[in-house]
C-alpha positions in Angstrom: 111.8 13.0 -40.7 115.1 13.0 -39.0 117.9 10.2 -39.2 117.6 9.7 -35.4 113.8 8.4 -36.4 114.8 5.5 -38.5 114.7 3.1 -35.9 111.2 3.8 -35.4 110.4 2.8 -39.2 108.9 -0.6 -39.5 109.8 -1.5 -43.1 112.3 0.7 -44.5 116.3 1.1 -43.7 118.6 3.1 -45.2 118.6 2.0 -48.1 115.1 1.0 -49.0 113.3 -2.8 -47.8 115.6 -5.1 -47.0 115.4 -9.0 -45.4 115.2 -13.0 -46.2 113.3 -13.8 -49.1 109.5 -15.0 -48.8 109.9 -14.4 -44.4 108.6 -11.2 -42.9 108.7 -8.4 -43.8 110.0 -9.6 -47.6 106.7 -11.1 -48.4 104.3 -11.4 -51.8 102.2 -9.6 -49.4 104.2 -7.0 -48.3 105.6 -6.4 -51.9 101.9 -6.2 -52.7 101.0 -3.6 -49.8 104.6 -1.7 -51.1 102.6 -1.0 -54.9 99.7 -0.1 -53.4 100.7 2.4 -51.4 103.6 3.8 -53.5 101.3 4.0 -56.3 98.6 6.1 -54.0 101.4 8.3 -53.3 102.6 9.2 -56.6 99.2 9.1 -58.5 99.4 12.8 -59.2 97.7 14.4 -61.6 95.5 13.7 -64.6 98.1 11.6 -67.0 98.7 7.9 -67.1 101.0 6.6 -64.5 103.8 4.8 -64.9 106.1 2.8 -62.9 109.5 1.6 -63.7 110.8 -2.1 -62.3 114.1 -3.8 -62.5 115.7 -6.9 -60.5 118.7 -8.3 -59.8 119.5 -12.1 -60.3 117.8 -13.7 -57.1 115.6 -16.4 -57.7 113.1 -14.3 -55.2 112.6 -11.7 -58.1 110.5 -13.9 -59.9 108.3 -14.0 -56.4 108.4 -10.2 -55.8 107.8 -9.0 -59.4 104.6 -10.1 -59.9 103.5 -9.3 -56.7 105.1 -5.3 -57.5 103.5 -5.0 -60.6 99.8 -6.5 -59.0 99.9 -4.0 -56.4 100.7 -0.6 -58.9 98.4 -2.2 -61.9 95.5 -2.6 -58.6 96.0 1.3 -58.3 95.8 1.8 -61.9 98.9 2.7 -62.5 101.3 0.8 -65.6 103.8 -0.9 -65.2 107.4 -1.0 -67.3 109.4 -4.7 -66.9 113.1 -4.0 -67.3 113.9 -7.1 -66.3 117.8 -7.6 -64.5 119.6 -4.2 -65.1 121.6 -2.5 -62.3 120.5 0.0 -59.8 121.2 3.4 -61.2 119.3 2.0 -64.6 116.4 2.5 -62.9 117.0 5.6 -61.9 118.3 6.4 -65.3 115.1 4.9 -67.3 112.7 6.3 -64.8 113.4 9.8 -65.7 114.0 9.5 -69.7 110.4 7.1 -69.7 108.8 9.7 -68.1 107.5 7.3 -65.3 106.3 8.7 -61.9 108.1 5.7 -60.1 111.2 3.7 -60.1 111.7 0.5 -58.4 114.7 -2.0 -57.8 114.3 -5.3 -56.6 117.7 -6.6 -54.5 119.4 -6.7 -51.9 122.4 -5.0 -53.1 125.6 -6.9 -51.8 123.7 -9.2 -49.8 123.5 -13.0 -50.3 120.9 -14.3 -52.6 118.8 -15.4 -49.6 117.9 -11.5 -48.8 116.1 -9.1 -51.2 115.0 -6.2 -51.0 113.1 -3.0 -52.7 114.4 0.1 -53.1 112.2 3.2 -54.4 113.1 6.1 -57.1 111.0 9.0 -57.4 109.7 10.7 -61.2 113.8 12.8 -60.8 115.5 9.8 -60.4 116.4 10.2 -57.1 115.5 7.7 -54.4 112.7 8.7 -51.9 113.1 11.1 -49.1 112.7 9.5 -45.7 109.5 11.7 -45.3 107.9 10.1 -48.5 109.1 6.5 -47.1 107.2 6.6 -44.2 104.2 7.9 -46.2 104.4 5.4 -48.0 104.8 2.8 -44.6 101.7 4.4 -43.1 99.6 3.6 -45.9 101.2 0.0 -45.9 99.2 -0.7 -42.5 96.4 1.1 -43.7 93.1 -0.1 -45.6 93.7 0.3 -49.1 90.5 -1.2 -50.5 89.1 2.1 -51.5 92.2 2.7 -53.3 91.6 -0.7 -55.8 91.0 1.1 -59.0 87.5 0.7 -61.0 87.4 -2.6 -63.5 88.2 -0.3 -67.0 90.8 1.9 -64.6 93.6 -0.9 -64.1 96.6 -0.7 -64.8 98.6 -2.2 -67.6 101.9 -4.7 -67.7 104.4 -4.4 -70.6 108.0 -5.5 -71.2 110.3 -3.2 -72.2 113.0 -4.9 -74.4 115.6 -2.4 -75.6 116.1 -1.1 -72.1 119.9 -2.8 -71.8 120.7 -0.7 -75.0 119.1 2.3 -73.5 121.1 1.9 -70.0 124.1 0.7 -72.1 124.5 4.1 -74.2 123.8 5.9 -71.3 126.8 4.8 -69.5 129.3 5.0 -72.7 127.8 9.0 -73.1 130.0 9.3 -69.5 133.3 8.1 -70.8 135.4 11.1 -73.1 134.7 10.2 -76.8 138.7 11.1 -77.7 139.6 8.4 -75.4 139.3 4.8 -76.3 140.3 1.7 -74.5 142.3 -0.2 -77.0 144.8 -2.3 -75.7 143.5 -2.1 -71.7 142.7 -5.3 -70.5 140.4 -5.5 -67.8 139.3 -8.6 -65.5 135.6 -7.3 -64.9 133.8 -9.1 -62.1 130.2 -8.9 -62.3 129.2 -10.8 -59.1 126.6 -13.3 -61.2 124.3 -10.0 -60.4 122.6 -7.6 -62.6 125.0 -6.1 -65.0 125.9 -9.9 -65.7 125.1 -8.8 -69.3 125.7 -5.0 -70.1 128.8 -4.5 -68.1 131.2 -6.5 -70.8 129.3 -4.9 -73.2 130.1 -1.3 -72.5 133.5 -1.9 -72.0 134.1 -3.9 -75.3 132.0 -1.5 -76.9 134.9 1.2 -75.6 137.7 -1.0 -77.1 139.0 -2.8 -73.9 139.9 -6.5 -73.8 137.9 -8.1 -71.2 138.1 -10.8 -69.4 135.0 -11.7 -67.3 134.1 -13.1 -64.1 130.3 -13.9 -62.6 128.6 -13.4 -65.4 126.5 -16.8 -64.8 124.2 -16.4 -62.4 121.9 -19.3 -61.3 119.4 -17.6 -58.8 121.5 -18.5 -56.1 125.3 -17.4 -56.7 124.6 -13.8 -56.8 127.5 -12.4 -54.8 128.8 -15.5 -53.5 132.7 -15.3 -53.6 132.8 -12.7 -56.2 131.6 -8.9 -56.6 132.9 -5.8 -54.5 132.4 -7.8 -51.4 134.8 -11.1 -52.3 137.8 -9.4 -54.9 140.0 -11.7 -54.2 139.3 -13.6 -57.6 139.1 -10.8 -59.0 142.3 -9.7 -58.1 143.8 -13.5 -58.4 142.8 -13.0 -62.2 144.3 -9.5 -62.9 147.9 -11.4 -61.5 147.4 -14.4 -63.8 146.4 -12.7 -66.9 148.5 -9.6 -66.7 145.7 -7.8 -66.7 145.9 -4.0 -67.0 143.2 -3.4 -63.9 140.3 -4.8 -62.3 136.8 -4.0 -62.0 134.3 -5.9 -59.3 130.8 -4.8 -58.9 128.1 -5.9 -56.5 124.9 -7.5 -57.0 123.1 -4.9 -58.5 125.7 -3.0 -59.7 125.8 0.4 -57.6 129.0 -0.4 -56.0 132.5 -0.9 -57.1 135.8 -2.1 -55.9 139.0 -1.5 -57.9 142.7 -3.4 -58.2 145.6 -2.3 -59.8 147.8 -4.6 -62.3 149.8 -6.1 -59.0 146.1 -6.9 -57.6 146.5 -4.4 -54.8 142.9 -3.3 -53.8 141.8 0.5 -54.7 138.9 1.4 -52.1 136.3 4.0 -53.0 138.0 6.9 -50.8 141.0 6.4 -53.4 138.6 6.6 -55.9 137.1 9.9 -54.5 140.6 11.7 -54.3 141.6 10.8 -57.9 138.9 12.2 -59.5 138.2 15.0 -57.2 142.5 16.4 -58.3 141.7 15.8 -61.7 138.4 17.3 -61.6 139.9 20.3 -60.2 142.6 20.9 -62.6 140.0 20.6 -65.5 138.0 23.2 -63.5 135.2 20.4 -63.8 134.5 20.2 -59.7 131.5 22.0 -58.5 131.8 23.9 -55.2 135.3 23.5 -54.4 134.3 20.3 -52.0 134.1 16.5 -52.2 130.9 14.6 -50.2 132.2 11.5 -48.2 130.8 9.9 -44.8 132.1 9.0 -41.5 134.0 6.1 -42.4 136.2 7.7 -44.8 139.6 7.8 -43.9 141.4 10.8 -42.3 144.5 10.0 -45.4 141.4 11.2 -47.6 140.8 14.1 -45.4 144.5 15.3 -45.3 145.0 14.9 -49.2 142.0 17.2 -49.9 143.5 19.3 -47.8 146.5 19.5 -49.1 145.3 20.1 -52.7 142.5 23.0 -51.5 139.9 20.9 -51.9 137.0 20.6 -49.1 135.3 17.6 -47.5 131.5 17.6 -46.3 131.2 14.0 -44.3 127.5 12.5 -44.2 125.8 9.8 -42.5 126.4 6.8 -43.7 124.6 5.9 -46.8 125.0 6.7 -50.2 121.6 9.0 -49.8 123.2 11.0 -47.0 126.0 11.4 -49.5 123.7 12.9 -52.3 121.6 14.9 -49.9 124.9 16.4 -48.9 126.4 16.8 -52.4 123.0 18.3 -53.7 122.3 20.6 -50.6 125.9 21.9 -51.1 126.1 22.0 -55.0 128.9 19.5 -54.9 129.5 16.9 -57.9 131.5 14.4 -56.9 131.0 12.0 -54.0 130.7 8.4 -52.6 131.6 6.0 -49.7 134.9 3.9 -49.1 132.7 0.9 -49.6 132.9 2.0 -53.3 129.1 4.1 -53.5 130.3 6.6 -56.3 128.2 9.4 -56.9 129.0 11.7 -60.0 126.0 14.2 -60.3 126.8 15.5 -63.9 125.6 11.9 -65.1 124.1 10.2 -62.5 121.2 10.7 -59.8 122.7 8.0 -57.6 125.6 5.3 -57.5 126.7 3.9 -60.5 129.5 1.0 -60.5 130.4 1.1 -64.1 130.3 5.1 -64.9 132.6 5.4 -61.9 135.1 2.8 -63.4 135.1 4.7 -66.8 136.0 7.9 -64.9 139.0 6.1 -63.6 140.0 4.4 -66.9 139.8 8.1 -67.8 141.9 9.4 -65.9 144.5 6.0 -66.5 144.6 6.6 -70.2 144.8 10.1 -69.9 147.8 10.4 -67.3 149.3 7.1 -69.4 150.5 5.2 -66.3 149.8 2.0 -65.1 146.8 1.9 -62.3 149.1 1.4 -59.2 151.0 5.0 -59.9 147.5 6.7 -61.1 145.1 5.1 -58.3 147.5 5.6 -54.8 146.6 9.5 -53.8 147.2 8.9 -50.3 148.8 6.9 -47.7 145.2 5.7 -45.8 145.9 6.1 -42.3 145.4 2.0 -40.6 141.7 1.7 -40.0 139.6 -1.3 -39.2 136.0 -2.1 -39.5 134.2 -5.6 -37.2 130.4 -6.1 -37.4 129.0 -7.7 -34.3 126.0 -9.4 -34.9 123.3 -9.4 -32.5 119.7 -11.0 -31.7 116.9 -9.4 -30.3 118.5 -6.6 -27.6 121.3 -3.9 -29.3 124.5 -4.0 -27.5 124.5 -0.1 -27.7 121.7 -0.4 -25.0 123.8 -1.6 -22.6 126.3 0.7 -20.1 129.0 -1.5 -20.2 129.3 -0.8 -23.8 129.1 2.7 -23.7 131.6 3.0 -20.7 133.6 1.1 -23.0 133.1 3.5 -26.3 133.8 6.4 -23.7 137.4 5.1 -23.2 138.1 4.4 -26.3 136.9 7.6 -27.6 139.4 9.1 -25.1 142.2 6.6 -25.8 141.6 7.9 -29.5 141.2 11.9 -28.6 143.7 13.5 -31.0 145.2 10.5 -32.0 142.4 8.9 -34.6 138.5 8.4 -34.7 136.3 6.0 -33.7 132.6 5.2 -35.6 130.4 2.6 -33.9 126.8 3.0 -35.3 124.0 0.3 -35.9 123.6 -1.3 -39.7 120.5 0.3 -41.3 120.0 -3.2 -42.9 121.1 -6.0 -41.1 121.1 -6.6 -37.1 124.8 -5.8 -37.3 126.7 -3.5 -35.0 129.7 -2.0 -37.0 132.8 -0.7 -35.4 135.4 1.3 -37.3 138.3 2.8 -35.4 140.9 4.5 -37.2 144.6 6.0 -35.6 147.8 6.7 -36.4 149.4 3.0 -35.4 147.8 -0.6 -36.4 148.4 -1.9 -32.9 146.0 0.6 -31.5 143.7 0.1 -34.1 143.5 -3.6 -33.6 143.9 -3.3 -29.6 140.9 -0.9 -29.6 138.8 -2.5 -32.2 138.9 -6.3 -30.4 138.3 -4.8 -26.9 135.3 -3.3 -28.3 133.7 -6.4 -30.0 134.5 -8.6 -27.1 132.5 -5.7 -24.9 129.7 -5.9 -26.8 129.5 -10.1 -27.5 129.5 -10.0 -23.4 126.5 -7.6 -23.4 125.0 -10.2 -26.1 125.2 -13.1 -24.2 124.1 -11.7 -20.8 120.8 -11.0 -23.0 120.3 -14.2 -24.0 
């Protein structure tokens, strides 16, 4: 299915189900419907099936859980309980447990009254769009000649070691003549799901660390803390004379970086860092670097400059994979902090992407703020324009207006203006060579669209 068909999906976004807990579509029911029909999907073969299931911190995991692990066991198909453990330790656990499914309960950055589930296939990868609308299909379907005979069901089990597991997984990432005596670290783990391991790995690695959101409550997941809030995290570094800084999102795909003044280190800084250092070391596959549209043109020219490629996706942290795998590439992610390294990982993984930078720290021996600035980013700015029921894009105002701007920016910058895959959110990003354009552009734009929003009404 192409990209240009998502819209026409009822359930899934880009990055799996997403929407506010126990309301349409992010029901008991609809979690139910979501194992039934995943399980048909993947009940290949003659073996026992097995599915893999983690959450994040929300209080609606303990809602959505059950209702999972009814719908596979109905389909005869077992089920693995994790319990909270970040993203990419599903992904990680469903391909060494020899499972035929992972799934992720959360709703990534989002606050704790969203959730979401998000679907890994037997490789660890998450589903292509084709098997996600399989998978919707036989959501609206009639699935009770699928229900599995009495003796056939499927069985529940909890899986207890599986933070060790996940924990010397990530540590196998980080170079074993490196250690990180006498690096203090502020680590932020947004009260989400690496609330436990994340301190863990990096003490384990010899680092002093000083943590933040690591008490979550069912409701704080996220909420002033993580990627998307760093200014504690950053507050901390300053007061503590901290070494670095280290904020992950809710279920720990993500991560936002600061250096020992606090000063924030983005994902495309991220990208450009290991990318020259995995080039000297002869360690980066296909000469190239996998990035999206929103990555900033200071990226772009550094590459450049170095001989190093740069394949831009869709937006999404699966567009980024599907480029890095369809072009044999090893290292990409998002500015948003998505970080993809493909010799460990089979999707985004906050805390192996902050050991490759420590890496790189303790290897070059300077401080984070001389290590961690590649590039002068050219001034960019991103808005989100919510809406209600009609898009803005639909309306000609708003696209006379993104004409003109387009042409105000020919030569001179770029402009992005696409339509959230999980959340009824325009998002704007214009990017040029002065700030003044940047904003001038960028608030002529919103205003534009709020007008086309409240002639809807």
């Amino acid at each position: 299915m192409k990209r240009d068909d998502m819209s026409k999906r009822q359930y899934f976004g880009t990055d799996g189900i997403r929407g506010e807990a126990n309301q349409p579509p992010m029901t008991a029911d609809l979690a139910l419907r979501v194992g039934m029909a995943a399980g048909k999907v993947f009940n290949r073969g003659d073996h026992r099936h097995r599915v893999v299931i983690a959450k994040d911190t929300r209080l609606s995991g303990y809602l959505l859980e059950p209702a999972l692990t009814a719908g596979f066991i109905a389909v005869g198909m077992d089920v693995l309980l994790v319990g909270p453990l970040p993203t990419p330790a599903v992904a990680m656990l469903t391909r060494s447990m020899r499972a035929d499914l992972g799934v992720m309960i959360s709703a990534s950055h989002n606050p704790y009254q969203d959730n979401g589930i998000k679907l890994f296939g037997p490789d660890g990868y998450k589903l292509s769009d084709e098997t996600e609308t399989e998978i919707e299909r036989l959501m609206d379907s009639d699935m009770a000649e699928w229900r599995a005979a009495p003796e056939k069901l499927g069985r529940a089990r909890r899986i207890d070691d599986a933070q060790g597991r996940y924990i010397e997984f990530v540590k196998q990432t980080f170079p074993r003549t490196i250690r990180l005596d006498g690096v203090k670290i502020v680590l932020d783990c947004a009260h989400g799901a690496a609330y436990q391991v994340g301190p863990v790995i990096l003490r384990e690695l010899g680092a002093e660390v000083i943590t933040l959101g690591i008490a979550p409550d069912g409701f704080n997941i996220n909420a002033g803390c993580g990627s998307t809030h760093p200014e504690a995290m950053c507050a901390r570094v300053r007061e503590t004379g901290a070494n670095l800084g280290i904020a992950l999102d809710g279920d720990a795909d993500r991560v936002v970086m600061c250096d020992e003044q606090g000063q924030l280190i983005d994902g495309d800084q991220i990208l450009a860092l290991i990318a020259e250092g995995w080039q000297k070391s002869g360690r980066l596959r296909g000469g190239r670097v996998a990035a999206t549209l929103m990555s900033n043109l200071g990226l772009e020219r550094f590459l450049d400059a170095k001989g190093i490629g740069l394949t831009r996706a869709a937006v999404g942290d699966r567009y980024v994979l599907e480029a890095m795998r369809m072009g044999g590439l090893n290292v990409g992610g998002e500015q948003s902090g998505h970080l993809i390294f493909s010799d460990y990982t089979t999707t985004g993984d906050g805390l192996i992407a902050a050991l490759q930078v420590l890496a790189v720290m303790v290897e070059e021996g300077r401080p984070m703020s001389r290590c961690a600035r590649r590039f002068e980013p050219w001034p960019q700015k991103l808005q989100n324009v919510r809406f209600g029921a009609k898009n803005p894009l639909d309306d000609r105002t708003v696209q006379e207006a993104i004409a003109e701007a387009q042409a105000a920016l020919s030569g001179k910058g770029r402009l992005v203006i696409r339509k959230s895959g999980t959340e009824p959110l325009v998002r704007i990003m214009v990017e040029a060579e002065t700030l003044d354009m940047v904003e001038e552009l960028t608030g002529s734009l919103a205003r534009r669209m709020e007008e086309a929003i409240r002639k809807a009404a």
